[in-house]
N, CA, C and O atoms as a GROMACS GRO file, in nm:
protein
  576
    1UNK      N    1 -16.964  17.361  -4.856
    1UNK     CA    2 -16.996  17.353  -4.716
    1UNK      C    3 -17.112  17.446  -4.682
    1UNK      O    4 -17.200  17.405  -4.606
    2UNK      N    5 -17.119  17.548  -4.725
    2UNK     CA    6 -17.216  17.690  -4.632
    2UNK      C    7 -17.192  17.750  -4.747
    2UNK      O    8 -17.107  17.700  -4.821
    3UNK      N    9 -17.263  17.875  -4.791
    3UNK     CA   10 -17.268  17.992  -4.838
    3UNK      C   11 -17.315  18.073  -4.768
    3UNK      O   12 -17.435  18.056  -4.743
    4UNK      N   13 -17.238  18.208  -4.699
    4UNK     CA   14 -17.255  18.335  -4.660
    4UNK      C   15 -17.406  18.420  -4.697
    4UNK      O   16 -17.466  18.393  -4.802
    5UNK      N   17 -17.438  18.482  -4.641
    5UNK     CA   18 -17.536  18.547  -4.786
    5UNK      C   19 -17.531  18.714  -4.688
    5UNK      O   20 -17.629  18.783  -4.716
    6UNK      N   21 -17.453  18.767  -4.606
    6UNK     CA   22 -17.419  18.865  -4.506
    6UNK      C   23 -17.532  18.958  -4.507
    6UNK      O   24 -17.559  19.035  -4.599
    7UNK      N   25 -17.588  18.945  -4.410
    7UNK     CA   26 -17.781  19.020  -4.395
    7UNK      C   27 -17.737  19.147  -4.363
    7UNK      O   28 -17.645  19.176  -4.286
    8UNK      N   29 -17.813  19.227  -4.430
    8UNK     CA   30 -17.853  19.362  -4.401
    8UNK      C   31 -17.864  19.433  -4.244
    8UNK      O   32 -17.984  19.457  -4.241
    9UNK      N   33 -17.835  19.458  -4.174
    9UNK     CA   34 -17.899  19.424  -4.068
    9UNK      C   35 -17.885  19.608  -4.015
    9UNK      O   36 -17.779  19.668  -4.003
   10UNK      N   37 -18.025  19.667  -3.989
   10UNK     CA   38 -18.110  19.803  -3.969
   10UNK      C   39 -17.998  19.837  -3.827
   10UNK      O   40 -18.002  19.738  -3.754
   11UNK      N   41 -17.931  19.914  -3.788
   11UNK     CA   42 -17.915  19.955  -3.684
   11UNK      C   43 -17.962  20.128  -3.590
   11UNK      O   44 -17.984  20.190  -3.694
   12UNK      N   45 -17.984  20.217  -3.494
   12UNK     CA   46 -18.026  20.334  -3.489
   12UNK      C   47 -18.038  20.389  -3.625
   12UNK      O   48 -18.149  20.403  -3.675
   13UNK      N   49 -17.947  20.416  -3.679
   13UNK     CA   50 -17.954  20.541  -3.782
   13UNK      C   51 -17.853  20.473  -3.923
   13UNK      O   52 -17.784  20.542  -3.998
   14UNK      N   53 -17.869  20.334  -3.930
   14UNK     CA   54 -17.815  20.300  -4.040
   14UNK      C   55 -17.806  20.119  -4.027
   14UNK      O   56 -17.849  20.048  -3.936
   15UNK      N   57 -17.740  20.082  -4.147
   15UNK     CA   58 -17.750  19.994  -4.207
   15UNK      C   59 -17.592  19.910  -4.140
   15UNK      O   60 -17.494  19.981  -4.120
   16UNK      N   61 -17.583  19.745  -4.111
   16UNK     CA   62 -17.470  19.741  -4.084
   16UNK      C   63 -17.429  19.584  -4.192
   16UNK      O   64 -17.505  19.487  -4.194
   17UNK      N   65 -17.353  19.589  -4.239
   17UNK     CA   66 -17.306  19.455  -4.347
   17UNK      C   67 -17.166  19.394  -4.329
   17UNK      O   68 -17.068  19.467  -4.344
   18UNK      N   69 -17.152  19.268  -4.298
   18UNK     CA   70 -17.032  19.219  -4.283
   18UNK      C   71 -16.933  19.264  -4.408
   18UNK      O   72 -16.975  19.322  -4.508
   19UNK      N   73 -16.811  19.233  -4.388
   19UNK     CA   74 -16.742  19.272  -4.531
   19UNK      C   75 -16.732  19.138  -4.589
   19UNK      O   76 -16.718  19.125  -4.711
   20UNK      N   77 -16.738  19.046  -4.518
   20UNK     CA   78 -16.703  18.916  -4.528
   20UNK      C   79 -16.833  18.809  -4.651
   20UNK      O   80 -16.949  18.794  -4.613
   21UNK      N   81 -16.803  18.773  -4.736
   21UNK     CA   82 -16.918  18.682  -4.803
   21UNK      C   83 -16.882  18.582  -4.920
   21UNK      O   84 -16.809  18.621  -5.011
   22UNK      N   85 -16.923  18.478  -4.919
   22UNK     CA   86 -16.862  18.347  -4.994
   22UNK      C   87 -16.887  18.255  -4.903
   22UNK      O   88 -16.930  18.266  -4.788
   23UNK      N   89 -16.851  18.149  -4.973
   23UNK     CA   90 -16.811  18.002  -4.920
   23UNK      C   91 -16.760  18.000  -4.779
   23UNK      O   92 -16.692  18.090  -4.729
   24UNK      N   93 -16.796  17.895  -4.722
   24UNK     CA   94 -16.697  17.830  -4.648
   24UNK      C   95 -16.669  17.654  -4.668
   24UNK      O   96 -16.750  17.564  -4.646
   25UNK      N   97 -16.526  17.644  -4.720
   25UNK     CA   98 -16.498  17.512  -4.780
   25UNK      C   99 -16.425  17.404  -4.659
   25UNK      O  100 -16.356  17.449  -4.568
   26UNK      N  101 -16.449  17.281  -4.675
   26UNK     CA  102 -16.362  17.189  -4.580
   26UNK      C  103 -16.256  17.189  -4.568
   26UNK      O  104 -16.214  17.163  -4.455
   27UNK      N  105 -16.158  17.218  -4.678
   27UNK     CA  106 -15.988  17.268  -4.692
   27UNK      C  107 -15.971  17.377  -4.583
   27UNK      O  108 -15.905  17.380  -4.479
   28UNK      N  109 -16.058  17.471  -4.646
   28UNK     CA  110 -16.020  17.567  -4.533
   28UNK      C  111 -16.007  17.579  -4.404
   28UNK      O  112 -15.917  17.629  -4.336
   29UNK      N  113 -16.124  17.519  -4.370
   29UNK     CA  114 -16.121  17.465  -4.194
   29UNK      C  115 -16.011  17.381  -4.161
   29UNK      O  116 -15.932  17.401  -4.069
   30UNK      N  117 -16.009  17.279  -4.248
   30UNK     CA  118 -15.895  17.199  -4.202
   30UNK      C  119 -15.743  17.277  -4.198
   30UNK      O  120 -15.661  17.242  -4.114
   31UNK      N  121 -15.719  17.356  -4.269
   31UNK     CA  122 -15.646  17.399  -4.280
   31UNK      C  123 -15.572  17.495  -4.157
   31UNK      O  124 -15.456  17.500  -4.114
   32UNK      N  125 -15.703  17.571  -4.124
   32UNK     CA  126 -15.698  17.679  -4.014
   32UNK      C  127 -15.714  17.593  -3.862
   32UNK      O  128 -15.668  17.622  -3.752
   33UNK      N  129 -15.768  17.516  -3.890
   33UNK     CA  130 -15.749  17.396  -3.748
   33UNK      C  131 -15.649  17.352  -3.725
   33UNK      O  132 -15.614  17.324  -3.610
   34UNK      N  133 -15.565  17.333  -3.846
   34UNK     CA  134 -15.422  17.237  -3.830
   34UNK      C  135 -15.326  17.340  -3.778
   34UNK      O  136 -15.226  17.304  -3.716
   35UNK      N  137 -15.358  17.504  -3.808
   35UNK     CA  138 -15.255  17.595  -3.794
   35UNK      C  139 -15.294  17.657  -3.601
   35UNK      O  140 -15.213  17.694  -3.516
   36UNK      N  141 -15.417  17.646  -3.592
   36UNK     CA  142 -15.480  17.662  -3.431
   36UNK      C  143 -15.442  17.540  -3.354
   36UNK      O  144 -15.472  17.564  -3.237
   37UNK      N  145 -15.395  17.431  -3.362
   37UNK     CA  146 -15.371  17.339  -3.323
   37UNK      C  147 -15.211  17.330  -3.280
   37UNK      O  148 -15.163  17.294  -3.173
   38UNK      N  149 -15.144  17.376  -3.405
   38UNK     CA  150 -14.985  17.425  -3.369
   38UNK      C  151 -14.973  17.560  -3.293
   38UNK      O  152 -14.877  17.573  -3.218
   39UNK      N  153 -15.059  17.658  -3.306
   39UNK     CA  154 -15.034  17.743  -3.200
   39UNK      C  155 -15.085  17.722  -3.072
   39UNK      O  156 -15.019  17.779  -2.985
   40UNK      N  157 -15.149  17.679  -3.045
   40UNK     CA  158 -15.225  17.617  -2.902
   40UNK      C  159 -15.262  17.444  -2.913
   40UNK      O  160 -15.368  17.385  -2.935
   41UNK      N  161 -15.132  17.397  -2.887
   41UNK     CA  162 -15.139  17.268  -2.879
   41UNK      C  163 -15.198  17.169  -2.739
   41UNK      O  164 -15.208  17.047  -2.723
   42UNK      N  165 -15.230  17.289  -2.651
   42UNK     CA  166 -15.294  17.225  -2.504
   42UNK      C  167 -15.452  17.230  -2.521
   42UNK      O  168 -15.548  17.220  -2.444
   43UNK      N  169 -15.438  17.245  -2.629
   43UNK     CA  170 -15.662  17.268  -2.671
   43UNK      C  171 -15.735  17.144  -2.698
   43UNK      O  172 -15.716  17.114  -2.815
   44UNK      N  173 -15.827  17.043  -2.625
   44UNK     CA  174 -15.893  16.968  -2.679
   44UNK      C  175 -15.986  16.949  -2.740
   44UNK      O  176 -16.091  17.012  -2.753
   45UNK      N  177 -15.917  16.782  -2.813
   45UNK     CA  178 -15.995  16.787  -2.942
   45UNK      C  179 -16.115  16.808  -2.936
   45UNK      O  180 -16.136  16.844  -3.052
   46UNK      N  181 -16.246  16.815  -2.866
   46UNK     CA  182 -16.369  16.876  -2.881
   46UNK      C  183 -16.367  17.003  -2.879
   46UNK      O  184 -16.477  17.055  -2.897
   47UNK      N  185 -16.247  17.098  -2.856
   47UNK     CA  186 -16.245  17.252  -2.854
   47UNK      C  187 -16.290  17.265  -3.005
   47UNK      O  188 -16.387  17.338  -3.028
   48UNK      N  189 -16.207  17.178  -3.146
   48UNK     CA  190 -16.192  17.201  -3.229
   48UNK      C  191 -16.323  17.164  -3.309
   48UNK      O  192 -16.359  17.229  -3.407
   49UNK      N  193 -16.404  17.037  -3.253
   49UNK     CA  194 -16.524  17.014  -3.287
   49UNK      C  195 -16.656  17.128  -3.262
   49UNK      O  196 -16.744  17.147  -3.346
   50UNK      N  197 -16.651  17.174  -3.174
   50UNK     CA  198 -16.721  17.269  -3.107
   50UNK      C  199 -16.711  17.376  -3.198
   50UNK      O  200 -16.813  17.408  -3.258
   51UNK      N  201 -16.573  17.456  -3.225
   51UNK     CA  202 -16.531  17.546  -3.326
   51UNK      C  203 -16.609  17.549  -3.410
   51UNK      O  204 -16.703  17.628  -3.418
   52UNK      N  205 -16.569  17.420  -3.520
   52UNK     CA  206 -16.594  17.420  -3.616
   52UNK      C  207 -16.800  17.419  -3.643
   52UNK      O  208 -16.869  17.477  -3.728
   53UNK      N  209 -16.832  17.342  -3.548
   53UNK     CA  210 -16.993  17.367  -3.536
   53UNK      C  211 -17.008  17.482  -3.522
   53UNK      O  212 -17.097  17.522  -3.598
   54UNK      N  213 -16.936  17.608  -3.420
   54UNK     CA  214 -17.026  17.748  -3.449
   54UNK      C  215 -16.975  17.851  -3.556
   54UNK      O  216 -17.042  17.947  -3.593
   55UNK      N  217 -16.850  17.819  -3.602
   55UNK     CA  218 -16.812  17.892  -3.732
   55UNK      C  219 -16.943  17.822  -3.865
   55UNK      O  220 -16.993  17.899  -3.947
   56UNK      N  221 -16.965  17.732  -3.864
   56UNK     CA  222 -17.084  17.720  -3.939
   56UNK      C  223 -17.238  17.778  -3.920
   56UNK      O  224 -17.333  17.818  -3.987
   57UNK      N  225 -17.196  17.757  -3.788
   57UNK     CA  226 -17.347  17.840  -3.769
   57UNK      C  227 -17.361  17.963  -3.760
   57UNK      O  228 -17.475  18.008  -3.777
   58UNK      N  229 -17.233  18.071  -3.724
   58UNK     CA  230 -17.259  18.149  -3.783
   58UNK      C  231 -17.226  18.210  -3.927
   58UNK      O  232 -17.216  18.331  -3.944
   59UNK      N  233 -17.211  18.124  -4.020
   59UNK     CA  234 -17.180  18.199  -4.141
   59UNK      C  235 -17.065  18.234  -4.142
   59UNK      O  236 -17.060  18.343  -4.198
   60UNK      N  237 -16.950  18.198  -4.105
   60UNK     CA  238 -16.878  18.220  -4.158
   60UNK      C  239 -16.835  18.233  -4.292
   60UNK      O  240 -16.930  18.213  -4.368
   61UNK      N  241 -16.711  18.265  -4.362
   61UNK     CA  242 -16.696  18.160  -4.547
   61UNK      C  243 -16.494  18.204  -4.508
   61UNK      O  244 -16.460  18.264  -4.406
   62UNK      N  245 -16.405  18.162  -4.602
   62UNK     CA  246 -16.314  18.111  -4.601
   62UNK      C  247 -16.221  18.265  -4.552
   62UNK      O  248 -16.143  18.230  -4.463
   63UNK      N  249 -16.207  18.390  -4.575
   63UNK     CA  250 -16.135  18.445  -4.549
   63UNK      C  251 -16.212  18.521  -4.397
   63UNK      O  252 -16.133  18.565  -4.314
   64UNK      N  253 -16.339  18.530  -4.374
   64UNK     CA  254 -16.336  18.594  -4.217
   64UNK      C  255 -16.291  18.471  -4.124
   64UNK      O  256 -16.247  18.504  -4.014
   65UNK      N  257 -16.295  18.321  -4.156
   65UNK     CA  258 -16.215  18.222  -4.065
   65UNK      C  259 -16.052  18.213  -4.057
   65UNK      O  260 -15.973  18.149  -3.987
   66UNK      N  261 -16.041  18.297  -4.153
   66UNK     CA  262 -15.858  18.279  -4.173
   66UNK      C  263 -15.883  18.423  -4.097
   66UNK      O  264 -15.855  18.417  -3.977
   67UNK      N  265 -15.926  18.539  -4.140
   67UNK     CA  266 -15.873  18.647  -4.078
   67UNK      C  267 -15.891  18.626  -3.872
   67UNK      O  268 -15.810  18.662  -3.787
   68UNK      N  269 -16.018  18.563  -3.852
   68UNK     CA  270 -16.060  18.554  -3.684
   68UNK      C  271 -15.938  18.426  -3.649
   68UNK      O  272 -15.925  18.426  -3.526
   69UNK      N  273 -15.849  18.325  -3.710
   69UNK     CA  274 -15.756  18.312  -3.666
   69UNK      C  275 -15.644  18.336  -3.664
   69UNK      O  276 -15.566  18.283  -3.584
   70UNK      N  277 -15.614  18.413  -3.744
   70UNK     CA  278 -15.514  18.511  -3.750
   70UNK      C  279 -15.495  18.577  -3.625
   70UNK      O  280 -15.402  18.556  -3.548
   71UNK      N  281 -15.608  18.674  -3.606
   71UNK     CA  282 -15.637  18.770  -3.528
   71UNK      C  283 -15.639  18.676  -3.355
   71UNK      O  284 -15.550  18.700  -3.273
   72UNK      N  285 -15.726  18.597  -3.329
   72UNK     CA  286 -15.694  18.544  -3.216
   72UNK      C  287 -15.524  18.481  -3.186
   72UNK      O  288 -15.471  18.506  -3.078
   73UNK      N  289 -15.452  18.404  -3.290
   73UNK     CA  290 -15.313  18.405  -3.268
   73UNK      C  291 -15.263  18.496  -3.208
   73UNK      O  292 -15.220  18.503  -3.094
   74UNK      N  293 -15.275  18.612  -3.341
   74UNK     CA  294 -15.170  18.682  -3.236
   74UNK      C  295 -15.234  18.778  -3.157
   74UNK      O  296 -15.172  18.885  -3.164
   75UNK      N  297 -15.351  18.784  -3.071
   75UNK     CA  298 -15.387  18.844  -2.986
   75UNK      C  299 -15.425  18.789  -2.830
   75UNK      O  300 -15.429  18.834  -2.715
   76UNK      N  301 -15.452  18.648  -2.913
   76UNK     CA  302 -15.452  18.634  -2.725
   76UNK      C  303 -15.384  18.626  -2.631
   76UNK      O  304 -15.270  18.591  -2.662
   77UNK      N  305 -15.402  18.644  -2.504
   77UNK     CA  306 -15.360  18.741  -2.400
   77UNK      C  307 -15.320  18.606  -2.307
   77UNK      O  308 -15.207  18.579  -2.266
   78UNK      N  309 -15.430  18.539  -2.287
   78UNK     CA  310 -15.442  18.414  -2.163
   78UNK      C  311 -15.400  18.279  -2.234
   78UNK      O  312 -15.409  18.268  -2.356
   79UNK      N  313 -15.357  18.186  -2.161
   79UNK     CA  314 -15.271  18.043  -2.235
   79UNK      C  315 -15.351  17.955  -2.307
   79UNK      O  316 -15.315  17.840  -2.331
   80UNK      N  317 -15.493  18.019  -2.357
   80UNK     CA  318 -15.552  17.920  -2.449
   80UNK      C  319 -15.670  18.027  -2.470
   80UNK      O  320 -15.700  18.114  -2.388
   81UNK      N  321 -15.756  17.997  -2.642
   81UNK     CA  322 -15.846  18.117  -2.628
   81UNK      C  323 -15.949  18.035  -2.637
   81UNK      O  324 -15.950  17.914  -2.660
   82UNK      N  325 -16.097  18.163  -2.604
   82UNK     CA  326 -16.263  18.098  -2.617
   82UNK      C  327 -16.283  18.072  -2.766
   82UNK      O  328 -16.221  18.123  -2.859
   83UNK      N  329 -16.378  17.986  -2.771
   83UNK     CA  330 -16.473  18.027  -2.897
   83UNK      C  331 -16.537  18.130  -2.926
   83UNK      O  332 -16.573  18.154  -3.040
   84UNK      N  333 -16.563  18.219  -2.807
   84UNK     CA  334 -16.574  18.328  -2.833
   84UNK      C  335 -16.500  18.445  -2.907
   84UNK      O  336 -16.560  18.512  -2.992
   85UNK      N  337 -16.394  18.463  -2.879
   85UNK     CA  338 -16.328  18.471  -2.963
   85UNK      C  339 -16.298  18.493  -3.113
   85UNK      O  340 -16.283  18.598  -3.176
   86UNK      N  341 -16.293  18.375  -3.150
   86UNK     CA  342 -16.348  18.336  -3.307
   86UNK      C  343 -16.455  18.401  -3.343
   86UNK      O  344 -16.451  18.519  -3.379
   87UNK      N  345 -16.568  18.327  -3.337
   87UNK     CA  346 -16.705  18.406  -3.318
   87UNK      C  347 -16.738  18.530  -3.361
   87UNK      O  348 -16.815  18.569  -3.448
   88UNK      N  349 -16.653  18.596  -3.270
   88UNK     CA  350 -16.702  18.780  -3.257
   88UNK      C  351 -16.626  18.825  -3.362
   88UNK      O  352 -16.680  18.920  -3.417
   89UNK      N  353 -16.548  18.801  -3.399
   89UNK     CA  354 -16.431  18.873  -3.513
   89UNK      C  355 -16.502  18.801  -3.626
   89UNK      O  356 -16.537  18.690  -3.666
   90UNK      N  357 -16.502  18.996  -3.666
   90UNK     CA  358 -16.628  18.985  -3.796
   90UNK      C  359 -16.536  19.203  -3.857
   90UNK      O  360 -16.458  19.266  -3.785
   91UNK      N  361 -16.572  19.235  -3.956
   91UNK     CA  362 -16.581  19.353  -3.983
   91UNK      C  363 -16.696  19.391  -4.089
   91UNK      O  364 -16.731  19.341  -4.196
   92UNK      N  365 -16.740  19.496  -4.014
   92UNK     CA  366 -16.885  19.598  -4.091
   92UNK      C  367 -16.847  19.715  -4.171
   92UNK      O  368 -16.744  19.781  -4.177
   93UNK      N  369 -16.977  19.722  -4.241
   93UNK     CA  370 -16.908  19.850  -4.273
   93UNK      C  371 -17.046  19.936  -4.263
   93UNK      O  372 -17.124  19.874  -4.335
   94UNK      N  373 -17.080  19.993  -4.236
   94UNK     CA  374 -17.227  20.113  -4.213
   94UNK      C  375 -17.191  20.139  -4.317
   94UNK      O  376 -17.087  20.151  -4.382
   95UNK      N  377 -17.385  20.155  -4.334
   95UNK     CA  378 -17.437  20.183  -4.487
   95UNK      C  379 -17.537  20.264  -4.446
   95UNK      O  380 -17.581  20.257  -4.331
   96UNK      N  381 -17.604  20.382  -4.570
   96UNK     CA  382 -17.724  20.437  -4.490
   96UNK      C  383 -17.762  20.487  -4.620
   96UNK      O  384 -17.695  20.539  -4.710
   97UNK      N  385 -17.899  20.455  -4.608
   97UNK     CA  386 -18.017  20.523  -4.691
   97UNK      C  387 -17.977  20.703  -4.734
   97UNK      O  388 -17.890  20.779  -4.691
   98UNK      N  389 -18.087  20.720  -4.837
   98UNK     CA  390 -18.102  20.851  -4.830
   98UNK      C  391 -18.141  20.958  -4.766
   98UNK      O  392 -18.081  21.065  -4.762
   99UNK      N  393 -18.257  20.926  -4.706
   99UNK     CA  394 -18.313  20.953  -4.567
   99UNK      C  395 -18.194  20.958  -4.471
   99UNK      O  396 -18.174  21.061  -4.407
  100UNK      N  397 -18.133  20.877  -4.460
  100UNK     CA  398 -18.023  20.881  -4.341
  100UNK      C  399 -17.908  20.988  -4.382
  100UNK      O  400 -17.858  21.060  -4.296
  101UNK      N  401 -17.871  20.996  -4.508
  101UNK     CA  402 -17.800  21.124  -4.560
  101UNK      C  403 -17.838  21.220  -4.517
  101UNK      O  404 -17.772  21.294  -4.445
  102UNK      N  405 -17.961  21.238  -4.557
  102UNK     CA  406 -18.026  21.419  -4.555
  102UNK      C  407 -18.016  21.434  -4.408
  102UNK      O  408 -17.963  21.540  -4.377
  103UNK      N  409 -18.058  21.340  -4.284
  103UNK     CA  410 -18.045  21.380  -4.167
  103UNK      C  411 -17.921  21.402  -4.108
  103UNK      O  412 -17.915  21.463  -4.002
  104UNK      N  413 -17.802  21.350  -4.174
  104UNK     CA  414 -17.689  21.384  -4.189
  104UNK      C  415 -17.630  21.504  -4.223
  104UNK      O  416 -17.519  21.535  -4.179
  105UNK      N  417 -17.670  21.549  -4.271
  105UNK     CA  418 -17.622  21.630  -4.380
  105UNK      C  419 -17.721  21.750  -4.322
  105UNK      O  420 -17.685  21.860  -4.362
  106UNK      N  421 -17.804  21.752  -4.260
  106UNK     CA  422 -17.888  21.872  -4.171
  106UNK      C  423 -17.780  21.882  -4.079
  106UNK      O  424 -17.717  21.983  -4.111
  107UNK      N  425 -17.722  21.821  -3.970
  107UNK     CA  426 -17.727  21.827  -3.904
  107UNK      C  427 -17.528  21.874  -3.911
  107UNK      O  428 -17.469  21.916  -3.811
  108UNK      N  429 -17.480  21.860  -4.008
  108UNK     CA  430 -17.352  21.814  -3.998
  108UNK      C  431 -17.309  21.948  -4.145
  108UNK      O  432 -17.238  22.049  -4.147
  109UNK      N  433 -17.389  21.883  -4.243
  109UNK     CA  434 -17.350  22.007  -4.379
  109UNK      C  435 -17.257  21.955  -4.495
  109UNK      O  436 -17.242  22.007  -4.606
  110UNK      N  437 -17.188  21.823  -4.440
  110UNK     CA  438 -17.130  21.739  -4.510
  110UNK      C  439 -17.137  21.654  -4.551
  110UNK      O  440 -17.043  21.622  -4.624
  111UNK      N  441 -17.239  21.569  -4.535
  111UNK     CA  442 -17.240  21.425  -4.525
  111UNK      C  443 -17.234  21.425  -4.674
  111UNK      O  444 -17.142  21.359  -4.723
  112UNK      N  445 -17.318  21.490  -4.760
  112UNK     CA  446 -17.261  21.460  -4.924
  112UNK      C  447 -17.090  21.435  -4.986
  112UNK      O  448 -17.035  21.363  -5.069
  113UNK      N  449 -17.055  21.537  -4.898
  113UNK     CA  450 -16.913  21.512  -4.954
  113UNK      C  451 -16.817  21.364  -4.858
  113UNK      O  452 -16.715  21.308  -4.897
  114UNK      N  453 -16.868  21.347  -4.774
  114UNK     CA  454 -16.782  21.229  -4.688
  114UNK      C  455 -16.834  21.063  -4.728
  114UNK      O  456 -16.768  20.960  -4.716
  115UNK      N  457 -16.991  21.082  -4.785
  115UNK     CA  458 -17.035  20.957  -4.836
  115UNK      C  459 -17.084  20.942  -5.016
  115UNK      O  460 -17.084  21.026  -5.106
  116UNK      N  461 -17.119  20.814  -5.014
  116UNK     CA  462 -17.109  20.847  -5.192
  116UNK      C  463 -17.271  20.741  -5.177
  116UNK      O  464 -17.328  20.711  -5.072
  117UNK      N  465 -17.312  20.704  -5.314
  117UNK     CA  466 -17.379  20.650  -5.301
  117UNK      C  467 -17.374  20.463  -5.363
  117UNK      O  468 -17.429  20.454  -5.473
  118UNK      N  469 -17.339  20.371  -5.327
  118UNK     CA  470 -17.322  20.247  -5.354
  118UNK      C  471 -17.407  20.088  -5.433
  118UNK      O  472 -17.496  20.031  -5.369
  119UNK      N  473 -17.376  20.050  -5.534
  119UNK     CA  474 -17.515  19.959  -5.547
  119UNK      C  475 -17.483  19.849  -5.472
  119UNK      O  476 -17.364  19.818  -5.463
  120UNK      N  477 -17.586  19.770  -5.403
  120UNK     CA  478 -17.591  19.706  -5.300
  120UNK      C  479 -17.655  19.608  -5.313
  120UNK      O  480 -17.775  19.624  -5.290
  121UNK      N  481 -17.607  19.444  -5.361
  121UNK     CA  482 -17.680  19.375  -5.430
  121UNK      C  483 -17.799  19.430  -5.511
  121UNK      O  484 -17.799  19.526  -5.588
  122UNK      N  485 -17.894  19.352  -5.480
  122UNK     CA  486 -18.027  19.404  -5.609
  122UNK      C  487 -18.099  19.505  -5.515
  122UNK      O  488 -18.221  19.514  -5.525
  123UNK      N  489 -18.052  19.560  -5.451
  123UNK     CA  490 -18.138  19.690  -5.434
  123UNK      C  491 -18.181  19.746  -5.565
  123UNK      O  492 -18.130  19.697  -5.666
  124UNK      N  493 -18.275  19.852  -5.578
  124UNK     CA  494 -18.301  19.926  -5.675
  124UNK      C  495 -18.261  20.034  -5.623
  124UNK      O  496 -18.297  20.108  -5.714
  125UNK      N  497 -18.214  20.103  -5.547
  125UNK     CA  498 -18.197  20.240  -5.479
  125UNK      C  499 -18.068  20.219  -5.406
  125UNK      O  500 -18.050  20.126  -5.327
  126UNK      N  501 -17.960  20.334  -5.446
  126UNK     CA  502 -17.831  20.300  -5.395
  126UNK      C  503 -17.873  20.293  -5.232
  126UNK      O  504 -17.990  20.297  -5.191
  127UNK      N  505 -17.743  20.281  -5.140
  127UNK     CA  506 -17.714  20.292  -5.012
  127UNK      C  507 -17.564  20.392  -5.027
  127UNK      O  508 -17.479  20.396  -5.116
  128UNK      N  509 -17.578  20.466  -4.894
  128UNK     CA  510 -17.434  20.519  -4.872
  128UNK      C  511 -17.330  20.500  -4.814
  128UNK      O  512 -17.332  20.529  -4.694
  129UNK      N  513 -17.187  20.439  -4.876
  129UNK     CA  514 -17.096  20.422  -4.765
  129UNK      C  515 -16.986  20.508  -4.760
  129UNK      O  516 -16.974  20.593  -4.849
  130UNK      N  517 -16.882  20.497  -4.646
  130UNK     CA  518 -16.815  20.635  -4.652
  130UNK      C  519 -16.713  20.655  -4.767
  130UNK      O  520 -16.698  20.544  -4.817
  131UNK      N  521 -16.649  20.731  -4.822
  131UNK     CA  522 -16.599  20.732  -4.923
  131UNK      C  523 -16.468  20.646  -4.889
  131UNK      O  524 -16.407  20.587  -4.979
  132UNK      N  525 -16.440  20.642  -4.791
  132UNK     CA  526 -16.288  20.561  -4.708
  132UNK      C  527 -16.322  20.420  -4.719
  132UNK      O  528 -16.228  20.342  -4.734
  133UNK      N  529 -16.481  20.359  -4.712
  133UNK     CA  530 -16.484  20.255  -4.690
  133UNK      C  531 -16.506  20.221  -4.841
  133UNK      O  532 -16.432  20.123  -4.849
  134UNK      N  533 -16.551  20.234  -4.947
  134UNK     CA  534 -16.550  20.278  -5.055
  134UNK      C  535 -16.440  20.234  -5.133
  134UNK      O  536 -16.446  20.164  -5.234
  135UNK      N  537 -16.348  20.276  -5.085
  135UNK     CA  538 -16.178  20.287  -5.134
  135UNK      C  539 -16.119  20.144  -5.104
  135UNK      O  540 -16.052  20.064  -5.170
  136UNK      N  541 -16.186  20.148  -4.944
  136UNK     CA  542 -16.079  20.017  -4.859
  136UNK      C  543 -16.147  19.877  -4.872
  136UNK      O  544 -16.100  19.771  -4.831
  137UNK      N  545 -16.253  19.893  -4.928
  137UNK     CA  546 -16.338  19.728  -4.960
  137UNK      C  547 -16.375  19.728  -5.126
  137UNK      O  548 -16.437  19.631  -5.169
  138UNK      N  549 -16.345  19.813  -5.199
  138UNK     CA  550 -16.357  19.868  -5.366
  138UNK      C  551 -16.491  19.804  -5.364
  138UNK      O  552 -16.514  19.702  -5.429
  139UNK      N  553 -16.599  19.876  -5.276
  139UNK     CA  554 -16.703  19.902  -5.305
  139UNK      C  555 -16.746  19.940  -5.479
  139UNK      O  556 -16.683  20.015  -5.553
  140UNK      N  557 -16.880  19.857  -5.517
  140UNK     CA  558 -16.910  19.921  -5.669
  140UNK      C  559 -17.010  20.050  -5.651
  140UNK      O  560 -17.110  20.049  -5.578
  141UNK      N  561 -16.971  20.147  -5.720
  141UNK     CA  562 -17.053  20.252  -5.760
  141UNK      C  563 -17.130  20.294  -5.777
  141UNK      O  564 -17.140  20.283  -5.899
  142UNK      N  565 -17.261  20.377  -5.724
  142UNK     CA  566 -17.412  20.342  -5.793
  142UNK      C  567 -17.393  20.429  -5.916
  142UNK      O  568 -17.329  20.534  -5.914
  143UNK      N  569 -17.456  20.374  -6.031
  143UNK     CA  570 -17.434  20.423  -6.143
  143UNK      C  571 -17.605  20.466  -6.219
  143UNK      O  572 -17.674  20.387  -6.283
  144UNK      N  573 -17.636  20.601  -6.188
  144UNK     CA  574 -17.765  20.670  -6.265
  144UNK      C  575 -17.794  20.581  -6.416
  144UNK      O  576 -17.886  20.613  -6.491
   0.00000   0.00000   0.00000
């Protein structure tokens, strides 16, 4: 269906990357439609057409569409949810240069010990993420 390819994307003082990247397959949608459909059975069928057009457009791939309906299940509040919704449920993880360390690390005295340094697709030059995030997405290692 789609391949992910989760952009880099520069923010103030660092780097921001979905955690999310892969495929997004037709099983899957169908799948997660059939289960949005039993939890909100007053939704019409162009809700689901509509859906499925902007989960493609934005890049989705198979587990941030299972996790954003997950997450809208059991969170929404009002008797039917937006596409918005969907949409926005995404997780990042900040990344930051070396440059962004050292200004860190002026300013703070730690930043060496709270971040590590990460290889990051084909970069040639690691990036830094926090050592927590590191742990909780088994980030790979930059290796000298």
């Amino acid at each position: 269906m789609s391949q992910n390819t989760s952009p880099l994307t520069r923010k103030d003082s660092h780097y921001e990357v979905s955690i999310y990247e892969g495929e997004l397959t037709t099983d899957c949608v169908i799948n997660n439609i059939a289960k949005l459909k039993k939890a909100f059975p007053a939704l019409p069928k162009e809700f689901y057409d509509v859906l499925a057009d902007r989960i493609k457009e934005h890049n989705f791939n198979n587990q941030r569409l299972s996790d954003s309906i997950d997450s809208v299940i059991d969170n929404c509040v009002y008797p039917t949810p937006t596409i918005a919704q969907f949409i926005g449920y995404d997780e990042k993880i900040n990344l930051y240069n070396y440059h962004d360390i050292i200004k860190m690390n002026d300013k703070t005295g730690i930043a060496f010990k709270c971040y590590r340094p990460i290889k990051y697709k084909d970069l040639s030059k690691p990036l830094y993420a926090s050592v927590e995030d590191i742990e909780r997405f088994n980030l790979e290692k930059w290796h000298k």
